[in-house]
N, C-alpha and C positions, 0 to 999 in steps of 0.2 A: 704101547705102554705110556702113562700118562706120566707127564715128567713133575718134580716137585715144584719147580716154578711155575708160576704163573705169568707172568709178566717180565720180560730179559731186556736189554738193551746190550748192542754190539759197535764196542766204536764209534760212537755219536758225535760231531764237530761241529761246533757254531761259533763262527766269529762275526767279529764288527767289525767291519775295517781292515784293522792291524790289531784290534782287542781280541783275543781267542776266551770265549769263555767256556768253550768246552773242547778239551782236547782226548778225543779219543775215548770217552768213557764208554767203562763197561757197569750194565746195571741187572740186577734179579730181585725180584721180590718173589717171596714164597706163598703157598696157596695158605689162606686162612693164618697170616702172620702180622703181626707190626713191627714195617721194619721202620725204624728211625734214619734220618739225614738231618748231618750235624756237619759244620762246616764254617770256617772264621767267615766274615765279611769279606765278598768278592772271589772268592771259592768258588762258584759256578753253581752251586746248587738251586738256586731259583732257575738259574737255565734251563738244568735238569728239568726239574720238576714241569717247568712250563712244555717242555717239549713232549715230555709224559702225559701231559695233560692238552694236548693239541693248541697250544697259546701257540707256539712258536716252531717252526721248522727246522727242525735239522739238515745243516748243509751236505752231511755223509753219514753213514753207521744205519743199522738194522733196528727195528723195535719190535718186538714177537710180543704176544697174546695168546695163552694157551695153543703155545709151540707154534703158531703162524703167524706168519710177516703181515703186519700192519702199517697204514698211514695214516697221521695224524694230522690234516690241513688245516683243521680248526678243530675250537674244541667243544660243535656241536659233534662231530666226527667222533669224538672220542667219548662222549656224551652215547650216544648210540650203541658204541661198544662195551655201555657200562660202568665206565670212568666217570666218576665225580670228583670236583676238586671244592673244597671252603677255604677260601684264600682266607686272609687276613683282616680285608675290612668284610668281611661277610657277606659283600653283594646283597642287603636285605633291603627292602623298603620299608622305612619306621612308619610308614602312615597306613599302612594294607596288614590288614588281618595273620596271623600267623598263617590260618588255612592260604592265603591267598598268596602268601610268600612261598611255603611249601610247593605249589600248584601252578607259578610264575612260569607261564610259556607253556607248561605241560595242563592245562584245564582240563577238566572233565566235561564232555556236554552230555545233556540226559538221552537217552536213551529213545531211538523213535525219530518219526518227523519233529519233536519238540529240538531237538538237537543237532538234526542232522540237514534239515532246513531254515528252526527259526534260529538256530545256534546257541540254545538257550543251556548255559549252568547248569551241569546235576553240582548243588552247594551241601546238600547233605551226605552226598557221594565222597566228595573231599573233602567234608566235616570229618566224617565217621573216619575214612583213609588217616588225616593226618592226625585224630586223635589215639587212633591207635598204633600211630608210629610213635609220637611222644610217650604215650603208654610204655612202647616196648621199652623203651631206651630209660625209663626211670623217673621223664621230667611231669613228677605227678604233682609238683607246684603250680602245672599251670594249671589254671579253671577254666577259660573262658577261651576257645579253642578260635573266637573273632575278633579276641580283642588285637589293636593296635601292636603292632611290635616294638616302639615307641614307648610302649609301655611294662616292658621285661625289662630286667636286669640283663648286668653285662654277660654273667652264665648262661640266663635263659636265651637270651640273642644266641650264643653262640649256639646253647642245643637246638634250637630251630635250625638252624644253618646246618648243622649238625645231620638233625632227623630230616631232611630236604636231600641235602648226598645219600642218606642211607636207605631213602624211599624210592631213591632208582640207579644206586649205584649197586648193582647186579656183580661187580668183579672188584673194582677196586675206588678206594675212597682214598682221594690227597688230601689233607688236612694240613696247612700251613699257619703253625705259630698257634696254635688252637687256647693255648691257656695264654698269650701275651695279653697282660694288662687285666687279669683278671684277680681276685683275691681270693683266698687261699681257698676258703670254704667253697668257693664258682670253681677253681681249679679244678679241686679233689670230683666233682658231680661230669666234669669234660671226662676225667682221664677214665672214670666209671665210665662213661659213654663211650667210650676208646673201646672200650673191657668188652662192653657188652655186644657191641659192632662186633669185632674178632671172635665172639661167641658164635656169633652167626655163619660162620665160618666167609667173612671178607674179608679179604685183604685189605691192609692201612698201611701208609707211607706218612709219615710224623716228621714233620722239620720243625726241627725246635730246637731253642740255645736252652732250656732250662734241661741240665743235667739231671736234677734229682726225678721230670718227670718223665726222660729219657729212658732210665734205668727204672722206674718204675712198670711200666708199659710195654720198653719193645722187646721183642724176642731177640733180634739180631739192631746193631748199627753200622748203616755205612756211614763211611767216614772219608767227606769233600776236603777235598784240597788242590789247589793252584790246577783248575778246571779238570780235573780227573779224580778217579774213583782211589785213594788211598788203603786201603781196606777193609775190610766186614769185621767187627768186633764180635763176640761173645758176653751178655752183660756179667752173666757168670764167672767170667774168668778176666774180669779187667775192674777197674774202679772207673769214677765220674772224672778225677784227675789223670791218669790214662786216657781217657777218651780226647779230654782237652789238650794234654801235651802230646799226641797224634794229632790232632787238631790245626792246633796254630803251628807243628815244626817244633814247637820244644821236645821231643822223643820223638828218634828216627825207626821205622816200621822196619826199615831192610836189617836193622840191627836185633828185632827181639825175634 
């Protein structure tokens, strides 16, 4: 029987030192969901996440993938199994083509001895690929599928980054801080891109301090605190102030 999780975490601990920044946590993400991670400064959640995403090692606790034990040594390891993360600065290069950012590490070579001897670029190959990933996802502002990335806006960067995790993340896509520092009108076309990902039936895991695009997008929130998992919200049945005052400690979870 196939379980409704996809991705679980059991007891996970990572310290520095004498700095615990993850104590024991327990984690699930659901098939075809967006779950949200929300969590004041120094929460643990980037730990989290990092360790989700093969950055960093976990010192104990279990990590499953449709129901079997996985390891995470890096995060081409995890790359492999599907897992894409878009950190924060995007990891994009501004001077290389949108095709060529999408395509960074994973190239296509053409087909034949032109390829497999002289190692020669199929470029129409990952033209076409990553014009019809930007297609799918909505970003039909862009024209020019070689221009410089240097030359998008701060939405359109991020939907590159964006359509790059979703052109080979097969199981699950991290997105960290996806709308920080963008304006309103760039926002609304990311969280549409959230939307349309999840249509797809992938799983997202969403770290983000903006509440309103919190509750807009996930289906469920977990909720970080002082390196452990504090609890799973419902957006339905909680407000954006709720979420925060489980958040920082100002309302206590053993109480409601």
């Amino acid at each position: 029987m196939t379980s409704d999780f996809l991705m679980t975490a059991e007891g996970i601990t990572k310290t520095y030192g004498r700095v615990v920044a993850m104590d024991g946590v327990d984690f699930d993400l659901r098939r075809g969901e967006v779950l949200a991670v929300i969590g004041d400064n120094g929460a643990g959640k980037s730990t989290l996440i990092k360790a989700l995403s093969g950055a960093i090692v976990p010192d104990s606790g279990r990590i499953t993938l449709d129901g079997k034990p996985i390891r995470l040594p890096n995060t081409q390891a995890a790359r492999a199994l599907g897992i894409e993360t878009v950190y924060q600065d995007l990891a994009l290069s501004p001077s290389l083509s949108i095709t060529e950012n999408i395509f960074m590490g994973r190239e296509l070579r053409r087909r034949g001895p032109l390829g497999s001897v002289l190692r020669m670029l199929d470029q129409e190959r990952m033209d076409e690929a990553a014009r019809r990933e930007l297609r799918e996802l909505g970003l039909l502002t862009i024209q020019d599928i070689r221009q410089p990335v240097e030359t998008l806006s701060g939405g359109q960067r991020q939907g590159v980054a964006v359509a790059r995790a979703a052109a080979f993340g097969s199981s699950v896509i991290i997105l960290d801080e996806p709308t920080a520092a963008l304006g309103v009108k760039e926002s609304r076309q990311v969280l549409q891109i959230i939307k349309d990902i999840r249509d797809r039936g992938i799983s997202i895991i969403l770290i983000s301090h903006s509440m309103p695009h919190v509750f807009e997008v996930a289906d469920r929130i977990h909720v970080h605190r002082l390196g452990r998992r504090l609890c799973v919200l419902d957006p339905g049945d909680c407000t954006p102030s709720d979420a925060v005052a489980y958040m920082t400690g100002a309302k206590s979870w053993e109480n409601t």
